[in-house]
C-alpha positions in Angstrom: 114.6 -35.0 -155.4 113.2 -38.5 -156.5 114.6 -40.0 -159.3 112.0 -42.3 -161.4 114.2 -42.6 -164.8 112.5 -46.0 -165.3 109.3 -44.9 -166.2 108.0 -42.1 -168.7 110.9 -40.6 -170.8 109.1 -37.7 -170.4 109.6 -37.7 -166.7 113.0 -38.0 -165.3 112.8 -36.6 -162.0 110.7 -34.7 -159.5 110.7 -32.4 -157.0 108.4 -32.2 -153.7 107.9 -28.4 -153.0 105.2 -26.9 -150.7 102.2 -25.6 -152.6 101.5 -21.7 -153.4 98.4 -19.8 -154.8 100.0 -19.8 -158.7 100.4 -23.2 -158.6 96.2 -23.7 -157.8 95.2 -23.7 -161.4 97.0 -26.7 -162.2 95.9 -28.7 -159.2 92.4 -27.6 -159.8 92.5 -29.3 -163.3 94.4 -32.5 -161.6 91.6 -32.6 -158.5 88.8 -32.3 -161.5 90.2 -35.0 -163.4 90.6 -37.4 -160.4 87.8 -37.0 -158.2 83.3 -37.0 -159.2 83.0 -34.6 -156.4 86.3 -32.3 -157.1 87.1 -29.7 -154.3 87.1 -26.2 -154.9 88.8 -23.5 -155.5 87.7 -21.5 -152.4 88.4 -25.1 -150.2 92.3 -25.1 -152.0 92.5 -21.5 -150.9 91.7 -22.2 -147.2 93.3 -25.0 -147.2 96.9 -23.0 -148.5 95.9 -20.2 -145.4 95.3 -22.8 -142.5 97.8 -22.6 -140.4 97.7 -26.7 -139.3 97.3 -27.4 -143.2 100.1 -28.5 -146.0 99.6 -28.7 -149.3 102.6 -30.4 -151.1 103.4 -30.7 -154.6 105.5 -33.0 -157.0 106.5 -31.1 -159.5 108.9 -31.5 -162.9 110.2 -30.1 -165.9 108.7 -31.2 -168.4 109.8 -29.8 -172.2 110.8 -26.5 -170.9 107.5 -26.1 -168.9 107.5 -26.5 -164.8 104.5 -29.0 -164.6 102.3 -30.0 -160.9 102.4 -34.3 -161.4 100.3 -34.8 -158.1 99.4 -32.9 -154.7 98.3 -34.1 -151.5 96.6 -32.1 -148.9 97.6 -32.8 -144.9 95.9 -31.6 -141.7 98.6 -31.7 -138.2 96.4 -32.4 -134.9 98.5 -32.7 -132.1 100.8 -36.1 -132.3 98.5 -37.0 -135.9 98.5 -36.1 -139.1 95.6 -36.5 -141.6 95.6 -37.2 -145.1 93.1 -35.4 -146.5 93.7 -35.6 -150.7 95.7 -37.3 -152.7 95.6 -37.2 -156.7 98.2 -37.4 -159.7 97.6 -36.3 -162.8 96.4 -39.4 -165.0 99.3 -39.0 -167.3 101.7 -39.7 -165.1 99.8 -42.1 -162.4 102.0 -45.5 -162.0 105.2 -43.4 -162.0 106.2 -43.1 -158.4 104.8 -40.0 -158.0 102.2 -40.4 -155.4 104.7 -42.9 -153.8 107.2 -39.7 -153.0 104.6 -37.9 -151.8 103.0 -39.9 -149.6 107.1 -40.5 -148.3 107.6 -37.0 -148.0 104.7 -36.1 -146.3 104.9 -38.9 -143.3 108.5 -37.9 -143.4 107.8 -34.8 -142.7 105.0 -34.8 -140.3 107.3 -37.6 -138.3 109.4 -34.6 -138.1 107.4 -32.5 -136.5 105.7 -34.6 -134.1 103.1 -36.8 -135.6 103.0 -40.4 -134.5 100.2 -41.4 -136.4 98.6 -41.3 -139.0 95.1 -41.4 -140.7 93.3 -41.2 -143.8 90.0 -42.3 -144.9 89.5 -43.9 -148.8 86.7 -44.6 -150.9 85.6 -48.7 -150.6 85.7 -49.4 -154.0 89.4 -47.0 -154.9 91.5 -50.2 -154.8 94.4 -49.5 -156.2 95.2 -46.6 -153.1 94.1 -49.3 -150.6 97.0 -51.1 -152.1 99.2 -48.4 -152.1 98.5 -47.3 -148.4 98.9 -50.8 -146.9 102.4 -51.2 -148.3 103.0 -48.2 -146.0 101.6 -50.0 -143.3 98.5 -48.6 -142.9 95.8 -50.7 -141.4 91.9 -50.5 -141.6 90.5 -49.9 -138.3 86.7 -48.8 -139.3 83.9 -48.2 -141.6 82.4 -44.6 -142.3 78.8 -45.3 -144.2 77.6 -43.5 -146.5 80.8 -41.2 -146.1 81.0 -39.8 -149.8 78.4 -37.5 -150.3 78.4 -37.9 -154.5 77.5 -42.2 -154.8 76.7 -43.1 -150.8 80.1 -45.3 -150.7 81.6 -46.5 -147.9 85.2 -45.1 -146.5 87.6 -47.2 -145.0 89.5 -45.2 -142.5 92.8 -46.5 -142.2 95.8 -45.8 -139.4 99.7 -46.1 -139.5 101.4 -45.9 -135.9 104.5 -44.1 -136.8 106.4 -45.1 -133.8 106.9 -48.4 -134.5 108.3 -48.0 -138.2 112.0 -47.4 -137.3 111.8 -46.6 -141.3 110.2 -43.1 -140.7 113.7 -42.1 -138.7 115.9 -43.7 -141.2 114.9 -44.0 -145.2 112.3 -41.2 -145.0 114.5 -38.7 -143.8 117.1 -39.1 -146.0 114.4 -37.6 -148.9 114.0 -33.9 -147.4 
């Protein structure tokens, strides 16, 4: 569990657990609030029955209730892993949250194999360029026109997991 007592009061700590089909409501109303072209319910449903897919959730309890903060989506191919979706509910964005899950899913997929990872971001979406380069992930190319909704640009951006000797130690330690 990571501990993130020095931000909201409302949110103390949080748990990453893999996503089920009861939890799809919630992360349909996170994805909608996040994103102009929001995936869908049927694409969240394939994505929970593929069997190279993870979905993975931070979740807390929040007054009594059992609350989805944030999700992201991951794809395994061979010695890679994909990061297809990432999104945190806007009330609790700047917490940490996406941080543990982005931790917990390279951890993970380090685990299992992957010694690389990819991802591709919108141009303009500073603030996750930001956030993926202090993982170490690097821009290595240009997809035009990639999003559909506005024309924008993607950056698609790598981290070679063998070299970070942090995947085996730190990222471990948060299973």
């Amino acid at each position: 569990m990571y501990q993130e007592s020095h931000y909201s009061p409302l949110l103390k700590s949080f748990k990453i657990v893999e996503m089920a089909q009861d939890d799809l409501n919630e992360v349909l109303e996170i994805e909608q609030r996040s994103f102009p072209t929001p995936w869908s319910k049927r694409l969240f449903l394939k994505e929970l029955h593929c069997e190279f897919s993870k979905i993975f959730l931070a979740t807390s309890n929040l007054l009594g209730t059992q609350k989805v903060l944030g999700y992201i989506s991951i794809w395994f191919v061979r010695e890679e892993v994909h990061i297809l979706n990432l999104a945190c509910h806007p009330d609790f964005r700047r917490s940490g949250v996406a941080t543990g899950l982005i931790e917990h899913s390279l951890s993970f997929s380090f685990q299992r194999g992957a010694r690389r990872a990819f991802l591709d971001v919108r141009e303009s979406n500073h603030g996750a360029l930001s956030l993926y380069k202090k993982y170490g992930f690097k821009p290595v190319g240009i997809r035009r026109g990639y999003y559909s909704d506005t024309q924008e640009d993607a950056v698609v951006m790598v981290l070679e997991m063998e070299s970070k000797s942090f995947f085996k130690d730190s990222f471990t330690s948060h299973r």
